[in-house]
TIROTI-239907 format. One record per atom (N, C-alpha, C): x, z, y. Coordinates in steps of 0.2 Angstrom, whole numbers, plus 5000, padded with zeros to 4 digits. Example, Ala and Ser with C-alpha at 12.3 -4.5 7.8 and 13.67 -1.06 7.14 Angstrom:
BEGIN
506650394972 506250394978 506650394984 506450354989 506850364995 506450395000 
***
This chain:
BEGIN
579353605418 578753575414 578453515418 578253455415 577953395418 577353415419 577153385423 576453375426 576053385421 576153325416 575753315410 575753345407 576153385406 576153455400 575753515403 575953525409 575453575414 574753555411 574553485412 573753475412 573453475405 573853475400 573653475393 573653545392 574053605394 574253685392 573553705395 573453675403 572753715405 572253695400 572053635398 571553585396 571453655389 572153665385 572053705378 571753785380 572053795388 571753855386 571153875390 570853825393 570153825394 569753825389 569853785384 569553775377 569653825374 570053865374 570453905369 569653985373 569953995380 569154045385 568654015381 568553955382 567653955380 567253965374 567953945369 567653965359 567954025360 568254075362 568354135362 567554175365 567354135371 566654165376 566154155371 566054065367 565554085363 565454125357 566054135355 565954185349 565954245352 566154265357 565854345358 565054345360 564954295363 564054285364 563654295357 564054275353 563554235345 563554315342 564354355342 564254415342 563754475342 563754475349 563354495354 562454485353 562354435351 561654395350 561554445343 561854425338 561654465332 561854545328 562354585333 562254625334 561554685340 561554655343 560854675347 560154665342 560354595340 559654585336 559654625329 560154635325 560054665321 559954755323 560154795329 560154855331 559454855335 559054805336 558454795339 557854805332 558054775327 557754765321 557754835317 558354855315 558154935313 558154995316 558054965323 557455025327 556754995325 556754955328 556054925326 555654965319 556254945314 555954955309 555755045308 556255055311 556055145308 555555155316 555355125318 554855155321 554055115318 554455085315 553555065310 553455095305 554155145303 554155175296 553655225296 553755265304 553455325309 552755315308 552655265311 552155235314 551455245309 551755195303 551355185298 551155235294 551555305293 551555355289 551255395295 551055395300 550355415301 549755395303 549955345303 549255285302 548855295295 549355315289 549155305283 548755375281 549155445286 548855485283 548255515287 548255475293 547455485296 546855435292 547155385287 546655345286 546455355282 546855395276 546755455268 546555495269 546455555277 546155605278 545455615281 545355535284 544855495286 544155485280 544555465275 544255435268 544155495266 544555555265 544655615260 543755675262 543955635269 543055695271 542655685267 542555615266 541755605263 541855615254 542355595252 542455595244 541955655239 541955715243 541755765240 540855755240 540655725246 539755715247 539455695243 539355625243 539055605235 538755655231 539355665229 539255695220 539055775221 539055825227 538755885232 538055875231 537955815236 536955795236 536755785230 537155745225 536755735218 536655785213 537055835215 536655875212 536355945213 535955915220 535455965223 534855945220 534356015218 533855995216 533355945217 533455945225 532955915228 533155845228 533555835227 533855745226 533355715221 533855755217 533555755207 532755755208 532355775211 531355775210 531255725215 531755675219 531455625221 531355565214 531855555212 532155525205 531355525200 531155585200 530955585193 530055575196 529755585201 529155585202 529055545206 528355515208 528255445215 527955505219 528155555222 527855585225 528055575235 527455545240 527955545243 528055595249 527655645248 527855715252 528755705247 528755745243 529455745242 530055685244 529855625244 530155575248 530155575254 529855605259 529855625266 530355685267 530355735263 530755795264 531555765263 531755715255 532255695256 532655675262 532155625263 532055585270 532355625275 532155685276 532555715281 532855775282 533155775274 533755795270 534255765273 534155705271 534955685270 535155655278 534655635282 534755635290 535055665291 534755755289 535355785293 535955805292 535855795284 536655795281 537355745286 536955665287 537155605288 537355635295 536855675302 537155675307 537755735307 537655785303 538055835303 538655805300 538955775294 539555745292 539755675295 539355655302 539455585304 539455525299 539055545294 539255465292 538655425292 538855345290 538455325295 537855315290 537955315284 537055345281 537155355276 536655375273 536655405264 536055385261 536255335257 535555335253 535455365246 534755345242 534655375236 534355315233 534855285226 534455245223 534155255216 533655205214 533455225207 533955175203 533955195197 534355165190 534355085189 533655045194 533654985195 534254955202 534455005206 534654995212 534354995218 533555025218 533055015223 533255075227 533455055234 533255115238 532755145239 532355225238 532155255236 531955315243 532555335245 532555385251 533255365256 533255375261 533855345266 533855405272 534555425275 534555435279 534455405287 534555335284 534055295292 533255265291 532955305288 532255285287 531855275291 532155285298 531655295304 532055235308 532455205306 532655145310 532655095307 532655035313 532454965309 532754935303 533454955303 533954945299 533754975293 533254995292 533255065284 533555035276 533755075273 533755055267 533355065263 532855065264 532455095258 531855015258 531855005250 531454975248 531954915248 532954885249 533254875246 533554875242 533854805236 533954855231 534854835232 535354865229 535954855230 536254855223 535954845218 536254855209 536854815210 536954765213 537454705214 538054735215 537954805220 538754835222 539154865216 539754855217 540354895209 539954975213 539955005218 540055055217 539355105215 538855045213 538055065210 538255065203 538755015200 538655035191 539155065191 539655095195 540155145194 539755205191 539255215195 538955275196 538255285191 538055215189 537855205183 538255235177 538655205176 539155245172 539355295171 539255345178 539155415176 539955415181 540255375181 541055365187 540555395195 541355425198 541055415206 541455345209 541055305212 541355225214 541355235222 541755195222 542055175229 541855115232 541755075238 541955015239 542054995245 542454945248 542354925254 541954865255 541454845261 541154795260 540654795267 540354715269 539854725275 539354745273 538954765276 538254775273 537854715273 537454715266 537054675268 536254675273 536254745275 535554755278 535654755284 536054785285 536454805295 536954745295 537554725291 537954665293 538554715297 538554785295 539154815299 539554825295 540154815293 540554835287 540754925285 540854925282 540954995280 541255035273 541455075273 541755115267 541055165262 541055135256 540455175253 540855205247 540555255247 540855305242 540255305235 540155315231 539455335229 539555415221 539055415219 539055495214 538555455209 538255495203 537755455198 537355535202 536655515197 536155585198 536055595193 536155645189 535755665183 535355685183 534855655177 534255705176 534155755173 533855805175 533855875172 534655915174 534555965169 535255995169 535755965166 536555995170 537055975167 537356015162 537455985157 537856015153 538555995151 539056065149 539756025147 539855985141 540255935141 540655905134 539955855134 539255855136 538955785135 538755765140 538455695139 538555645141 537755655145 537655675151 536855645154 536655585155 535955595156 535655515158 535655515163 535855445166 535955465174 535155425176 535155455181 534355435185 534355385189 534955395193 535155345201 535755355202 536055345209 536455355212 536255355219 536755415221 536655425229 537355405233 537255365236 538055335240 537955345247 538555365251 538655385257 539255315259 538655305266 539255225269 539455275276 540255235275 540655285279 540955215285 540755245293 541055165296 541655185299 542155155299 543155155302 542855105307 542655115311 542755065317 542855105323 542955175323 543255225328 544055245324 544055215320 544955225318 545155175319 544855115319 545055035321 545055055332 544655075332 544755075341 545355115343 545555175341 546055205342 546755165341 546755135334 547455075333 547355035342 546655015341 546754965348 546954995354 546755035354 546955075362 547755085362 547955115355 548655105357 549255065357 548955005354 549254945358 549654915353 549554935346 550054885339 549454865336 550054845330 549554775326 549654825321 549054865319 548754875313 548454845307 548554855302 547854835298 548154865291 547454845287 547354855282 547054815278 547254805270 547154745266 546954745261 546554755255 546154775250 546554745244 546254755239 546654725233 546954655231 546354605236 546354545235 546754515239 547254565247 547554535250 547054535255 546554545257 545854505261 545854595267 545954565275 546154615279 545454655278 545354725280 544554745279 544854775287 545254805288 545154855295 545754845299 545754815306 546254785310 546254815317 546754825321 546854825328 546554775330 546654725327 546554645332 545754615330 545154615331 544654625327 544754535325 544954485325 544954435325 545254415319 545554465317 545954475311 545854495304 544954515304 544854535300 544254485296 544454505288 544254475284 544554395285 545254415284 545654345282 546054355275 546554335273 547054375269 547654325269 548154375266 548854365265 548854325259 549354275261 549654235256 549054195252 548954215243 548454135242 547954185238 547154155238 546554185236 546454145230 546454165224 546254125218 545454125219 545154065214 544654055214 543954095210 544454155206 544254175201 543954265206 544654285212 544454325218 543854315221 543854245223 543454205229 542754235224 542654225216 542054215213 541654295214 542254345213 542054405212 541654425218 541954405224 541854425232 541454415231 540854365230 540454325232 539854365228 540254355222 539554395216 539454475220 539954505222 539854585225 539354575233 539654515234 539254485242 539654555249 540154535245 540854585250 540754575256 540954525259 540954505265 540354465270 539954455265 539454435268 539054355268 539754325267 539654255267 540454225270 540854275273 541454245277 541754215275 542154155278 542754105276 543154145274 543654195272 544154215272 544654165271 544754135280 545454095280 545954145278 546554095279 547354145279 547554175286 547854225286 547854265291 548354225295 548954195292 549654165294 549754135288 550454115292 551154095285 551554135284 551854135278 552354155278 552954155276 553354155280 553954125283 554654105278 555154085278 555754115274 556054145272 555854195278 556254275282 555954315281 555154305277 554754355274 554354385280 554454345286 554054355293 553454335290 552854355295 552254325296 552154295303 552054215304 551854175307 551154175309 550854205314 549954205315 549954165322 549354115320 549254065326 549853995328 549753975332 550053885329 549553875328 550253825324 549953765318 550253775313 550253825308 550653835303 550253785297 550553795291 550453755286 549653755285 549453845282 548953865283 548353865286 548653825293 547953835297 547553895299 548253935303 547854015304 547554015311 547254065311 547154065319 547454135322 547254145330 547554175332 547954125341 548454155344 548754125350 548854075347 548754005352 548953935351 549653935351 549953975353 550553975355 551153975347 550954035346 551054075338 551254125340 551454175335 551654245336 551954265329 552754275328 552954295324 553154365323 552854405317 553054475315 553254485308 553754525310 553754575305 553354625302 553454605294 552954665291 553154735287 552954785288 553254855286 552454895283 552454895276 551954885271 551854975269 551454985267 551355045262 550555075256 550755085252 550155075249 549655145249 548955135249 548655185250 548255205242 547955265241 547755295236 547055265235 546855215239 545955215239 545855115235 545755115231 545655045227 546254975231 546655005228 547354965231 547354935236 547054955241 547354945249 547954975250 548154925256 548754945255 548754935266 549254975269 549254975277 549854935279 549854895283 550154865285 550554885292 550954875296 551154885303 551554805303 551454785309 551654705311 552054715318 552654705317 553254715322 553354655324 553154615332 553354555333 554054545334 553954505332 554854465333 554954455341 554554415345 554854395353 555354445355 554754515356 555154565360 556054575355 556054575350 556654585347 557254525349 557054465349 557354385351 557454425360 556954445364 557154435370 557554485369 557554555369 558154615367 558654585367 558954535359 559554495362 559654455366 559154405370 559354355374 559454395380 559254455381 559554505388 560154525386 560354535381 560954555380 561454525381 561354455378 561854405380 561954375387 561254385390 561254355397 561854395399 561954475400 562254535402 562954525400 563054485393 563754475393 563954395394 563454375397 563654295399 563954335406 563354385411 563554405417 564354415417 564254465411 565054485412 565554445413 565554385406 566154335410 566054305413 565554275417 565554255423 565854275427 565954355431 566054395432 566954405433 566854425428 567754395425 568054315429 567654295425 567854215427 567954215436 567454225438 567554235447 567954265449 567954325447 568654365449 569254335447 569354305442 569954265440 570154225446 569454185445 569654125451 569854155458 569454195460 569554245466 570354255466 570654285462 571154295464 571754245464 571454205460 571954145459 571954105468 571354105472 571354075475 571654125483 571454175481 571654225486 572654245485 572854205480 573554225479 573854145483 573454105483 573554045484 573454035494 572954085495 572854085503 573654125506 573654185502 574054215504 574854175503 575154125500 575454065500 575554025505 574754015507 574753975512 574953995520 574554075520 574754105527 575554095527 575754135522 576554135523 576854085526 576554015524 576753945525 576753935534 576153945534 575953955543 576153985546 576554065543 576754105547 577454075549 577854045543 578453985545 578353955549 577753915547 577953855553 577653875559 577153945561 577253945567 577754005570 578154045566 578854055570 579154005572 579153945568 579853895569 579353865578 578953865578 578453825583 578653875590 578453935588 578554005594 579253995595 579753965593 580453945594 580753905598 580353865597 580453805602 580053815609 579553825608 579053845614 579453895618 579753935617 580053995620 580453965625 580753945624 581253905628 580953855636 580253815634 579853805639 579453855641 579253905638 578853925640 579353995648 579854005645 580354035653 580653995657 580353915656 580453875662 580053855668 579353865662 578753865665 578553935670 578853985668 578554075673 578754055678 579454025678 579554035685 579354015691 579053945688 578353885692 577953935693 577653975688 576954015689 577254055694 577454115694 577554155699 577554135704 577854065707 577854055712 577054035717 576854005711 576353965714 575654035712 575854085708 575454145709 575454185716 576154185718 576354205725 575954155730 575954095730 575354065736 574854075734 574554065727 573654085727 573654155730 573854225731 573654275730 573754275739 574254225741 574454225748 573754215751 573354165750 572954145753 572054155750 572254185744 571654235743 571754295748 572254325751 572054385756 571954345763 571954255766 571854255769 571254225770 571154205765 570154175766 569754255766 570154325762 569654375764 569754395769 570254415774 570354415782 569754375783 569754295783 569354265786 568654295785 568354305780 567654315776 567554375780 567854425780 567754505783 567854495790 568254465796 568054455802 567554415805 567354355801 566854325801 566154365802 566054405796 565554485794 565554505800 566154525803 566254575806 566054555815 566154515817 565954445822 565354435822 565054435815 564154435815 563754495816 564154555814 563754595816 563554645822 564354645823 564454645831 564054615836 563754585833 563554515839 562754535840 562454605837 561854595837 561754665842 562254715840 562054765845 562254745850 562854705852 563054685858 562554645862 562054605860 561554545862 561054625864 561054665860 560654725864 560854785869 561454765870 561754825875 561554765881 561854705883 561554655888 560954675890 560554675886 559854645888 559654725890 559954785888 559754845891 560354845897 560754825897 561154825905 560754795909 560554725909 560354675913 559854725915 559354735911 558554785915 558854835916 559154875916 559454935918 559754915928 560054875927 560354815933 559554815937 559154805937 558454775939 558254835938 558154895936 557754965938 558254985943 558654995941 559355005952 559054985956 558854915956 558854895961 558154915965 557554915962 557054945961 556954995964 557355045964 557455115963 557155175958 557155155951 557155175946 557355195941 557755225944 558555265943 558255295935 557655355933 557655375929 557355335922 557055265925 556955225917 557855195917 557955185923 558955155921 559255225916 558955255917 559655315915 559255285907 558655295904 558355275898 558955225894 558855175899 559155125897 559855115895 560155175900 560855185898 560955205890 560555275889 560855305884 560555265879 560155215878 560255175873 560855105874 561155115878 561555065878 562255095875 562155185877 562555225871 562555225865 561855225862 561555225855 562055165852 561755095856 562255025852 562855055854 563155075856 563955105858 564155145849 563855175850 564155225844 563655175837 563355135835 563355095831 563855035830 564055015834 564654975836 565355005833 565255075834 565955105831 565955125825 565455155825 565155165816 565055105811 564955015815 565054985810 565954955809 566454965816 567254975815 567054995809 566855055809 567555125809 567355095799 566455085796 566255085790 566755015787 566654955791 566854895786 566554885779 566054905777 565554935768 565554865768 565354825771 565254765767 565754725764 566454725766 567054685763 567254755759 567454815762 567854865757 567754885752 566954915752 566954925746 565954905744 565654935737 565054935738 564755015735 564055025738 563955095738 564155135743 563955195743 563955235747 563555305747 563755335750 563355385750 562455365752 562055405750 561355375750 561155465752 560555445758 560255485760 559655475763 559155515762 558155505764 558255455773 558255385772 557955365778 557155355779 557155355785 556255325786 556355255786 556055215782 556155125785 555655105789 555155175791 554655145797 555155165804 555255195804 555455235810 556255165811 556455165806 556955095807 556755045812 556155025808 555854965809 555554975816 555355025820 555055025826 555855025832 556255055829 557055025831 557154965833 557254965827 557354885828 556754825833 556454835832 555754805834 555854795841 555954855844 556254885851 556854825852 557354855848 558054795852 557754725852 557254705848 557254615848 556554615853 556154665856 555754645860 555654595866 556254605868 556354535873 556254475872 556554455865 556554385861 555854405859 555454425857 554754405854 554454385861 554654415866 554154415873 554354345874 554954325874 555354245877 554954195871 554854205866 554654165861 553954155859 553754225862 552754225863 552554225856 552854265852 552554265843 552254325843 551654305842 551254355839 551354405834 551554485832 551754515828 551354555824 551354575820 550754595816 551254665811 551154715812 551554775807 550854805803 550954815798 550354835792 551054885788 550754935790 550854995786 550355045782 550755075777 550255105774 549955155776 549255185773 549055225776 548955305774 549055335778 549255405778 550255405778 550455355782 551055385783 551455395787 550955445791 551355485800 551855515796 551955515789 552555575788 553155525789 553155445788 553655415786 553555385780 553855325779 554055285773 554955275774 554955345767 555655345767 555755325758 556555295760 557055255755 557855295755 557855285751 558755305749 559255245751 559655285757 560055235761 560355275765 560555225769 560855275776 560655225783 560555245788 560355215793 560655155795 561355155797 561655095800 561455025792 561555045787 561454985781 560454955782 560354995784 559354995783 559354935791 559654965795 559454925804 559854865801 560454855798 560754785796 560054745793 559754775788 559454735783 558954715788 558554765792 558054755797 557954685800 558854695805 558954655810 559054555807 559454575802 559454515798 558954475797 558354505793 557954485790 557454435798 557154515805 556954485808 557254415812 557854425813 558354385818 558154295814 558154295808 558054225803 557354225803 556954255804 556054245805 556054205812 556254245819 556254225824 556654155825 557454165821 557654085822 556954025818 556754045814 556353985810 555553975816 555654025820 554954015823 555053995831 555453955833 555753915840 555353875842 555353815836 554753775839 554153765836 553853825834 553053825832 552853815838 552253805838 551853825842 551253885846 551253905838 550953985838 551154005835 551754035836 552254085831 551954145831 551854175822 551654245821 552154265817 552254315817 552654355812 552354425811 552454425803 551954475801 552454535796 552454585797 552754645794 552454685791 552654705785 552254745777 552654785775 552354845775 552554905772 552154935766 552254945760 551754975757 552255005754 551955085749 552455105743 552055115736 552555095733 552255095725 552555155722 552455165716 552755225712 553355255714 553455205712 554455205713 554755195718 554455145724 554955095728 554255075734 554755035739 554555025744 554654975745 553954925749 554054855748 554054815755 554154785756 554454795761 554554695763 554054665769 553654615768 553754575774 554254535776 554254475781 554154405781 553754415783 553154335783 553254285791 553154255788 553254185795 552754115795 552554085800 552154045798 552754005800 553353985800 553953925802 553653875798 554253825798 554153765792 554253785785 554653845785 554653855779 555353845775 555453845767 556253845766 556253785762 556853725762 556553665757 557153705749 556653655744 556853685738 557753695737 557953645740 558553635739 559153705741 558653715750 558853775753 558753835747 558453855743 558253895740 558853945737 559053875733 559553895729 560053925730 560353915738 560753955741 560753965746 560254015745 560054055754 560354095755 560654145750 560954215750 561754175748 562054135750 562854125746 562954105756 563654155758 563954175761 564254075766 564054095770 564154025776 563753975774 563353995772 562753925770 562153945777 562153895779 561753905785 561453825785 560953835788 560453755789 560553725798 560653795801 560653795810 561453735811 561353735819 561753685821 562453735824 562953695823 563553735826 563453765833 563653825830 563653875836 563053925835 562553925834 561953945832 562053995824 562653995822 562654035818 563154035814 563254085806 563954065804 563454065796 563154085795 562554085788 563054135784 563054205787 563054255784 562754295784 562254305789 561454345791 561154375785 561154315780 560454345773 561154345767 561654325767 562154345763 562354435764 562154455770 562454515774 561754565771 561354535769 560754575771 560654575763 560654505759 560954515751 561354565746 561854595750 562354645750 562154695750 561754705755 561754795758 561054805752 560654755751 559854765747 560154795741 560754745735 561154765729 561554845732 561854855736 561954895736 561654975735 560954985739 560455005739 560055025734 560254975728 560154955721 559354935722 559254895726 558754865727 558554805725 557954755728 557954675725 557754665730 557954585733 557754545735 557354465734 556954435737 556954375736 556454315742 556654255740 556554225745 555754175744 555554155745 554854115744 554554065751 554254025747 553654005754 553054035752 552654025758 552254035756 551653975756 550854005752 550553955753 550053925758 549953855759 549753845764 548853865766 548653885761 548153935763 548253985765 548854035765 548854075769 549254055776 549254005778 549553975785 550353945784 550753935779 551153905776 551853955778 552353935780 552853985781 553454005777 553854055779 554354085773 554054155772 554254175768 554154265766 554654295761 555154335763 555554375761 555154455757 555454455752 555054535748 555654575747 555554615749 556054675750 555754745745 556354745741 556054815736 556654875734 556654925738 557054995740 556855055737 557155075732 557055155729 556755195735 556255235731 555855265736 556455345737 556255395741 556855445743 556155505741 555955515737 555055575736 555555615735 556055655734 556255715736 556155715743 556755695745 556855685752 556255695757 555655665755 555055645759 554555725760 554655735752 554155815752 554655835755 555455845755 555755915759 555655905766 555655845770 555355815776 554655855779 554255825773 553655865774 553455945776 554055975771 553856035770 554256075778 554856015782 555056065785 554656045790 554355995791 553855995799 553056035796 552956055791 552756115790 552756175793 553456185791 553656265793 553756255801 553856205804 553956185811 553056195815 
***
């Protein structure tokens, strides 16, 4: 197949995926929204069918009242005399009627429409000495009918449900016709049945015969009406003085789709969210002067229902689609290894051939580097071993020489002293043969030394040198420690680190003029610190850097091999200890200062203590 045919096949069946994707989305869109919608609806069906029948059981308390009081005696003797003890008693008659049935008053008119007696006579609001003839539900009850109405008040301004009864006068008889005297009406207020719609959070309401809202969830909704107000309604409103005086705008539009449109800018000029807000409406008609109850299902939530639906089956192809391309692309790496794997066998192939003309060059010249890596460590380890040699040696002389000079004296008993420490450096001498620790290996057994009792050793062998070099010495130990200041080690590695450290303070202080050297012992929690000071010149920056790196020395040939504090660097790691090197400041007289810091041995010390105890 050409090129061209390949790119025209993909081209078809790209286009072929995406009008297949979009009709499954368009699917998916009105599927959802239409199973979003008859839920919706049957739960408005629900909904409304107990809205309606708490609203009828709401209205059904009072219906009986009325026409109960009208024909109590006492009603009937306000009617016929001006008496107004008897108007006082009515008076709070029907109070307690009013607070005992909750309603929010009951009045009594005469036949002109004058209120006469009121259940709020004691507040400011009273009906009495109003006249209400104007209301349908005053000449219903003229007529002998019991009348109904909804409407604001004109006295209070609170809207309300009025029921009303006629009152006859005299006795009632069957089959004729009384004269009526008055009427007694009881106003009933829904505005705790309007709060509960609220709290539960839909859009209720209710719409009177004219279309015009009376009772809403939304209070901003009320007293609007649906669809169009003739002008012959508007007349009636006005003559009954229903509402009060209100504009009864339109509540919305309505729509195509038989939706209501609230808020915008719809045709009508409704009010409500600037935004809009479309609902669906699910109607039912009540038994009380052709009101009718409403539930308002918004449309958003049902639109967003399906746009999450489809976002989930966009996810899905998507989804799809990546996996596709995933595998497409992973069939295609897997191709390409293959390819690399070829071409680098074919590469490993040819290399092979050099690569075993080349081993034999390496071996060989692996054989001189390994040759002469064991002779630079010959060298490095006799070197070591040349250095350290050289220090108990320097003290076996210097205790022969004065030993030589008590003979001759006749001193015989400090020479004999003198001998047996010249045994001492003997068997240090063999013990450093015999160890070799600094080249062979690192570590060692560790056991409780005292590093003061070292230090007064030591101090001893190089005595002569401080007396030839006239240096002031200074030892500062801690106090309270006749027991010792003991560290985890072993003797011969501690007198090394001793001898080193002092031997490189002495050489730095040759040509002071008032050489002091100062020695610090203190112990911390854990360790022992351990403090060689010098007022020399001191160490230059450059020196710093490799103080402690094996044959680095600053002295002149012969005077040394600069393995001293590399030796002494050693043994400190070993010990698992630290060291380091510094100047000091010229406030404190200038100089070098070495800090020494050695695991303390506090078993070892208290079992120490405890045997010179028992001793």
């Amino acid at each position: 197949m050409s090129l061209v045919r390949r790119r025209r096949l993909r081209r078809l069946l790209v286009s072929g995926v995406g009008l297949a994707v979009a009709a499954m989305l368009w699917w998916v869109w009105h599927w959802q929204l239409d199973a979003a919608m008859r839920e919706a609806r049957r739960h408005a069906d629900a909904r409304l069918a107990l809205y309606t029948s708490s609203l009828d059981g709401a209205l059904a308390r009072f219906a009986y009242l009325p026409d109960l009081l009208a024909r109590q005696p006492l009603i009937q003797s306000a009617l016929g005399m001006d008496n107004p003890a008897v108007i006082r008693r009515v008076n709070r008659h029907l109070a307690r009627v009013a607070a005992d049935s909750e309603a929010e008053a009951i009045y009594l008119m005469n036949r002109r429409g004058l209120t006469v007696a009121a259940s709020n006579h004691a507040t400011p609001g009273s009906f009495i000495g109003h006249r209400y003839d104007y209301r349908p539900y005053f000449r219903a009850a003229l007529r002998g009918d019991q009348g109904e109405f909804f409407a604001v008040g004109s006295t209070t301004g609170r809207p309300g449900y009025f029921v009303s009864a006629p009152v006859i006068s005299g006795p009632r008889e069957a089959g004729d016709r009384q004269p009526v005297a008055g009427a007694l009406a009881v106003k009933v207020s829904l505005e705790s049945l309007q709060a509960d719609w609220r709290q539960a959070g839909e859009k209720v309401l209710v719409s009177d015969a004219n279309g015009v809202v009376i009772l809403s969830s939304r209070p901003d909704w009320r007293f609007r009406h649906f669809g169009r107000l003739d002008a012959s309604a508007r007349e009636a409103i006005r003559a009954q003085r229903q509402f009060n005086g209100a504009a009864l705008e339109p509540l919305g539009e309505r729509l195509a789709d038989g939706s209501l449109l609230i808020g915008g800018e719809p045709a009508g000029g409704a009010v409500g969210d600037p935004v809009g807000e479309r609902y669906f409406i699910t109607s039912s008609p009540l038994s009380t002067l052709g009101w009718r109850m409403h539930y308002l299902v918004p449309v958003r939530p049902l639109y967003a229902s399906a746009r999450d639906a489809v976002l989930v089956a966009a996810a899905g192809c998507l989804a799809l689609l990546l996996l596709g391309l995933w595998l497409r692309e992973r069939q295609q790496r897997l191709w390409l290894r293959e390819r690399e794997a070829r071409i680098m066998r074919e590469a490993n192939e040819r290399l092979e051939s050099r690569v075993a003309s080349r081993t034999r060059e390496l071996e060989s010249a692996q054989a001189e580097l390994v040759q002469a890596g064991k002779l630079a460590a010959l060298g490095t380890m006799a070197a070591g071993i040349a250095h350290e040699l050289n220090q108990p040696l320097a003290g076996i002389r210097t205790y022969a020489a004065s030993g030589a000079r008590l003979i001759e004296r006749g001193r015989e008993a400090t020479a004999a002293d003198n001998f047996r420490r010249i045994q001492a450096l003997s068997d240090r001498l063999a013990t450093l043969i015999r160890q070799l620790k600094l080249f062979a290996r690192k570590g060692g057994a560790r056991e409780p030394v005292d590093l003061a009792a070292r230090l007064d050793f030591v101090l001893e062998l190089l005595d002569d040198r401080l007396t030839r070099q006239g240096v002031r010495l200074t030892v500062e130990r801690p106090e309270g420690s006749g027991g010792g200041v003991w560290v985890a080690g072993d003797e011969v590695r501690v007198e090394q680190l001793l001898t080193n450290l002092l031997r490189n303070a002495l050489d730095a202080l040759r040509d002071v003029a008032s050489p002091q050297l100062t020695v610090t012992l203190a112990v911390d929690e854990a360790q022992v610190i351990l403090t060689v000071a010098d007022n020399g010149p001191g160490i230059e920056a450059e020196v710093l850097e490799h103080l402690f790196d094996p044959f680095y020395t600053t002295k002149a040939v012969g005077d040394g091999l600069g393995l001293g504090l590399f030796i002494a660097f050693g043994i400190v790691q070993d010990l698992a200890g630290r060291i380091r090197a510094e100047n000091r400041p010229a406030g404190e007289g200038g100089g070098a200062r070495f800090h020494v810091e050695l695991p303390c041995a506090r078993q070892a010390t208290q079992r120490h203590s405890n045997e010179e105890a028992q001793t």
